[in-house]
N, C-alpha and C positions, 0 to 999 in steps of 0.2 A: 822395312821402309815405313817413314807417320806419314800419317793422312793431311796433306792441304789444309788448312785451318779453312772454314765455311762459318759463315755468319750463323748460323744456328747452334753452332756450338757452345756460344756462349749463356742460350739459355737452355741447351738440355737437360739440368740441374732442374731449375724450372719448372719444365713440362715431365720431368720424373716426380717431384711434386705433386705438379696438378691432378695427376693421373692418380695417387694414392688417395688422394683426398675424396677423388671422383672419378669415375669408372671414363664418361666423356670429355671428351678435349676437341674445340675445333682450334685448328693449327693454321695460320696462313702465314707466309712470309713468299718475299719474290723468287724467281725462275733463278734457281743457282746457287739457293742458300743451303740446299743439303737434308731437305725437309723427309725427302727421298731416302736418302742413302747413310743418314745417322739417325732418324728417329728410332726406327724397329729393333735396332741391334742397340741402342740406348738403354731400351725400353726388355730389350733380356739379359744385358750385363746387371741392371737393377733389378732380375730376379721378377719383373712383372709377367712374366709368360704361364700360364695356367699350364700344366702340361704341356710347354711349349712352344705354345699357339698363340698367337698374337692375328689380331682381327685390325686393318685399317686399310679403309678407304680413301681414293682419289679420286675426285670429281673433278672431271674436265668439261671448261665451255663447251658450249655445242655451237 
């Protein structure tokens, strides 16, 4: 079964990029674009995971 298209898909490419260039990325995009739930797994099909592990953070207003 494919996954829903989500607006962030179209720059994953992108922020695989960014991340080689430079270890930091801040990421913003609104509530529902997938920021969540395709970055991480983005970011180990390109083989970015150190043994693994993959490190990011979500900061939520207070």
């Amino acid at each position: 079964m494919a996954l829903a298209a989500l607006p962030i898909d179209d720059v994953l490419p992108a922020v695989v990029d960014a991340l080689r260039r430079d270890s930091n990325l801040v990421l913003q995009a609104p509530t529902g674009a997938g920021k969540t739930t395709r970055v991480a797994p983005a970011l180990l099909a390109a083989g970015m995971a150190n043994d693994g592990d993959l490190i990011l953070v979500e900061p939520r207003r207070l």
